[in-house]
N, CA, C and O atoms as a GROMACS GRO file, in nm:
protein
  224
    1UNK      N    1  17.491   7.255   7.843
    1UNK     CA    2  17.503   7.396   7.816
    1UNK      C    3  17.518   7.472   7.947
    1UNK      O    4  17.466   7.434   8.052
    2UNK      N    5  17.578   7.558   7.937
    2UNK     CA    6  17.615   7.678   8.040
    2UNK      C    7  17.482   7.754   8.112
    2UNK      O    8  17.482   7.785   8.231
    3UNK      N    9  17.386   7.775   8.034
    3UNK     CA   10  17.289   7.826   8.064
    3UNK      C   11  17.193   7.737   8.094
    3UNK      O   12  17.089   7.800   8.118
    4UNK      N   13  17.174   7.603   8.106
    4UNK     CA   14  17.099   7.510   8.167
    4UNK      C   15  17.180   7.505   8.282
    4UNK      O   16  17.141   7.602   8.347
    5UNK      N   17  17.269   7.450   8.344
    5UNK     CA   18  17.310   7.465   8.475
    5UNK      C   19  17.273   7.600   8.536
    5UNK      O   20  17.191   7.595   8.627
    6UNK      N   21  17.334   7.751   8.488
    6UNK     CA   22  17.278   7.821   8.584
    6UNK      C   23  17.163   7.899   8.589
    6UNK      O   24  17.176   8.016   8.623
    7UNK      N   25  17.016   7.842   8.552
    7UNK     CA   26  16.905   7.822   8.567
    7UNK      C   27  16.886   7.702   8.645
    7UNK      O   28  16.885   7.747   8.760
    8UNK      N   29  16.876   7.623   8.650
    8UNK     CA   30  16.898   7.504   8.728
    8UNK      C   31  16.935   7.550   8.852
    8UNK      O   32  16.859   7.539   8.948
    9UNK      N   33  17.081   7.619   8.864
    9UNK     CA   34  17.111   7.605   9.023
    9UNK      C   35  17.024   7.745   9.084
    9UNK      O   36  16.998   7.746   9.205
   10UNK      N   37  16.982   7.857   9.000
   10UNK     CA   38  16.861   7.969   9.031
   10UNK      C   39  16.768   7.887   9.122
   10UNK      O   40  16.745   7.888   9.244
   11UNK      N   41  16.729   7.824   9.029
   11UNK     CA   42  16.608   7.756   9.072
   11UNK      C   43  16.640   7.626   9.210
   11UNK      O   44  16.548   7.602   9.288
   12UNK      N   45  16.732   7.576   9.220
   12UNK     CA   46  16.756   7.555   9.345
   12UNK      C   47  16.770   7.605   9.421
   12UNK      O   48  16.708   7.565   9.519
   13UNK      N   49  16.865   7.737   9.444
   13UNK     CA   50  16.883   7.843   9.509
   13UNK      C   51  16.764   7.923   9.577
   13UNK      O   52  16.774   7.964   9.692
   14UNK      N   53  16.642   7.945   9.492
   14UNK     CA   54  16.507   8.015   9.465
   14UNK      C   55  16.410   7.889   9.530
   14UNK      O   56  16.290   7.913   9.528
   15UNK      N   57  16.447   7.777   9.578
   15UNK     CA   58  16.353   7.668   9.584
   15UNK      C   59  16.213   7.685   9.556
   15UNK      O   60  16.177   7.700   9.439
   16UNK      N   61  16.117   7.684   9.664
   16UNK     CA   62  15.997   7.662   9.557
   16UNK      C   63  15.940   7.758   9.501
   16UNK      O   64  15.852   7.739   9.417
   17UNK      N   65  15.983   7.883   9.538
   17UNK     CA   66  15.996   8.035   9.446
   17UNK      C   67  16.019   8.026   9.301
   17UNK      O   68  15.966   8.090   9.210
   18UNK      N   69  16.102   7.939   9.297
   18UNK     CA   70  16.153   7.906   9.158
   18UNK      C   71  16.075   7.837   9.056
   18UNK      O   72  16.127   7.815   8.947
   19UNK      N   73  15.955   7.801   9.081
   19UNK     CA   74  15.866   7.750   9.060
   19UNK      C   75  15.750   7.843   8.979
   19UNK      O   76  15.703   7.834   8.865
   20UNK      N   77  15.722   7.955   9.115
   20UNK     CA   78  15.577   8.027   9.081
   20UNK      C   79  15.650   8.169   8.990
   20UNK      O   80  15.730   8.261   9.004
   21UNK      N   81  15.553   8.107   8.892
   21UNK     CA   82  15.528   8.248   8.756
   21UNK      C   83  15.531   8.398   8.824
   21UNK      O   84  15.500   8.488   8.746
   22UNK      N   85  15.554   8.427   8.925
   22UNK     CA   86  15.492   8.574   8.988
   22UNK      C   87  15.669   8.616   8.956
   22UNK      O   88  15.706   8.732   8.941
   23UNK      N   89  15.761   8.494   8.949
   23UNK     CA   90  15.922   8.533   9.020
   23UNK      C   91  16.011   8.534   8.854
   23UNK      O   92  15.962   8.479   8.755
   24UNK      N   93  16.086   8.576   8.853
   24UNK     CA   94  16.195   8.564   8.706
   24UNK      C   95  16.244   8.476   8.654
   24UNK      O   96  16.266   8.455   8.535
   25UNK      N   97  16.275   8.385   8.797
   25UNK     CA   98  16.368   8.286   8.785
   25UNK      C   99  16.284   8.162   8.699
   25UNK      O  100  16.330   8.089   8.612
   26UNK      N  101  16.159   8.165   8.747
   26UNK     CA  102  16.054   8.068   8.665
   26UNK      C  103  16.041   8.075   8.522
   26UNK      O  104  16.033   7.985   8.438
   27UNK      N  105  16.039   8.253   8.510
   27UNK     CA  106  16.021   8.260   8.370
   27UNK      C  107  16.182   8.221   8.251
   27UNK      O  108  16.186   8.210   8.129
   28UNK      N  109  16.284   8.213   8.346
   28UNK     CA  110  16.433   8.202   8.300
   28UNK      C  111  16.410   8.100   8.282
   28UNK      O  112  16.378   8.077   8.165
   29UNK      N  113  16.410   7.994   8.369
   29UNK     CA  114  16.372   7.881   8.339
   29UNK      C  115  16.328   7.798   8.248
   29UNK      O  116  16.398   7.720   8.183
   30UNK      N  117  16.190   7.816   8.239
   30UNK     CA  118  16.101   7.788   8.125
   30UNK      C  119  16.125   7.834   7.980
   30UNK      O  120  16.069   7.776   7.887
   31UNK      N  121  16.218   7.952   7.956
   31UNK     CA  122  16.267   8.051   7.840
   31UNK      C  123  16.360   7.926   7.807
   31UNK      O  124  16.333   7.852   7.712
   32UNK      N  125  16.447   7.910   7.873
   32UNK     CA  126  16.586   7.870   7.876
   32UNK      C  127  16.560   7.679   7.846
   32UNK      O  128  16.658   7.622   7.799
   33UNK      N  129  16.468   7.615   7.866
   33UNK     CA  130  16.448   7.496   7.796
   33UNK      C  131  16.372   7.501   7.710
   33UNK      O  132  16.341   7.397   7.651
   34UNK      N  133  16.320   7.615   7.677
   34UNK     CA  134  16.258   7.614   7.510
   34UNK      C  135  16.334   7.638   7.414
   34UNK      O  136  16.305   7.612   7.297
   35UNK      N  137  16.479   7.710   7.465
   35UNK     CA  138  16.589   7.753   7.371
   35UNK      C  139  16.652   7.616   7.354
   35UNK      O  140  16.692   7.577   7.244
   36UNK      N  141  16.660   7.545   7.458
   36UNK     CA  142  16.783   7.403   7.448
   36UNK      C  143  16.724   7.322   7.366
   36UNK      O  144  16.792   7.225   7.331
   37UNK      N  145  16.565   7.337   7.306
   37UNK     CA  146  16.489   7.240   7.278
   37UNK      C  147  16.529   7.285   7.123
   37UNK      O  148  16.583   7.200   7.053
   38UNK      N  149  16.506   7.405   7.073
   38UNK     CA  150  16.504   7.467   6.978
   38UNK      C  151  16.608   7.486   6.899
   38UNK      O  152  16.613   7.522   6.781
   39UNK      N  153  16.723   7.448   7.002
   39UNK     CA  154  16.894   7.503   6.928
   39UNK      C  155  16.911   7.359   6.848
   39UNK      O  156  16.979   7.351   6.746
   40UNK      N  157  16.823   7.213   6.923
   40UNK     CA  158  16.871   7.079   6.874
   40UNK      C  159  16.784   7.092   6.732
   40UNK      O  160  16.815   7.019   6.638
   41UNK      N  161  16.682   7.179   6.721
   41UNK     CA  162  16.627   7.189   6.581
   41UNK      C  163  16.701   7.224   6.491
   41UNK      O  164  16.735   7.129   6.421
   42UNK      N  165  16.751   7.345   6.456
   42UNK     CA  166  16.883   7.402   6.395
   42UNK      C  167  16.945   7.292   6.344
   42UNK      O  168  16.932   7.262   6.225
   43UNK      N  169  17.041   7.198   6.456
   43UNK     CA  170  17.121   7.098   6.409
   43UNK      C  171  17.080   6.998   6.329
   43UNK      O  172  17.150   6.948   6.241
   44UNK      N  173  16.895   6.944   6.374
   44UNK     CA  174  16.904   6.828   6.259
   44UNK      C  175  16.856   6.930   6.114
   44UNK      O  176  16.856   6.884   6.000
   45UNK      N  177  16.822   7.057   6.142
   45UNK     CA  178  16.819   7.105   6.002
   45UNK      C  179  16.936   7.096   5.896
   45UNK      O  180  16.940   7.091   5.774
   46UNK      N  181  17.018   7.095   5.984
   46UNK     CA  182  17.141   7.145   5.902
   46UNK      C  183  17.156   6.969   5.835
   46UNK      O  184  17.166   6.935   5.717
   47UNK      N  185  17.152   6.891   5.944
   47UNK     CA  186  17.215   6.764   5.874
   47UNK      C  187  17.122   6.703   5.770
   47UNK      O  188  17.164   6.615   5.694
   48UNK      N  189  16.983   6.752   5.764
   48UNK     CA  190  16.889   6.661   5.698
   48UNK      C  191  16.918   6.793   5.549
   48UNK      O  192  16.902   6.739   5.439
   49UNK      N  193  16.945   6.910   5.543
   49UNK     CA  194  16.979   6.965   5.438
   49UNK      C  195  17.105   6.936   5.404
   49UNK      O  196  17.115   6.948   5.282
   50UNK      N  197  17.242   6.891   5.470
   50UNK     CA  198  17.388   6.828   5.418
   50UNK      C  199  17.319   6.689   5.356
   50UNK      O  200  17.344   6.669   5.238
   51UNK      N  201  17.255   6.614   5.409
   51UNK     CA  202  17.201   6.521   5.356
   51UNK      C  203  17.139   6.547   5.189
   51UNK      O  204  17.163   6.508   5.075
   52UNK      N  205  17.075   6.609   5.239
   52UNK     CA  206  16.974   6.664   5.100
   52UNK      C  207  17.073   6.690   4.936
   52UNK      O  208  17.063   6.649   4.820
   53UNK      N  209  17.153   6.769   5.003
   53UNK     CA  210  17.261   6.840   4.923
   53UNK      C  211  17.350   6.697   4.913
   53UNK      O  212  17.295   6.638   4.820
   54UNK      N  213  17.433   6.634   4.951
   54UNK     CA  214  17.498   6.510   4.932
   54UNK      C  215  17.426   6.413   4.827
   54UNK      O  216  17.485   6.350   4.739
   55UNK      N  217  17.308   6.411   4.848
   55UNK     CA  218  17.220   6.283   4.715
   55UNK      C  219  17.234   6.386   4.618
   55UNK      O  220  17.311   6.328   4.542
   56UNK      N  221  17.216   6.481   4.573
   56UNK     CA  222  17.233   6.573   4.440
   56UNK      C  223  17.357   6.523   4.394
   56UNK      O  224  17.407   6.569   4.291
   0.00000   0.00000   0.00000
């Protein structure tokens, strides 16, 4: 995803700034792999309900 790389390179950029909670980039960060974690939920929803719907 687009938005994992540029969080990623923030946070390289920000080195160990990028780190401590006081800065944005930390909190982007941390936001931004709870979303990547969350978007793969969505998807197996969808397939375990196409599933669901297919045995009917």
């Amino acid at each position: 995803m687009v938005s994992d790389q540029v969080t990623y390179d923030a946070g390289q950029i920000h080195g160990r700034f990028g780190y401590l909670r006081k800065y944005l980039v930390e909190r982007l960060c941390r936001d931004n792999r709870i979303l990547s974690i969350g978007g793969w939920t969505t998807e197996i929803m969808k397939e375990v309900i196409s599933k669901y719907i297919l045995e009917r």
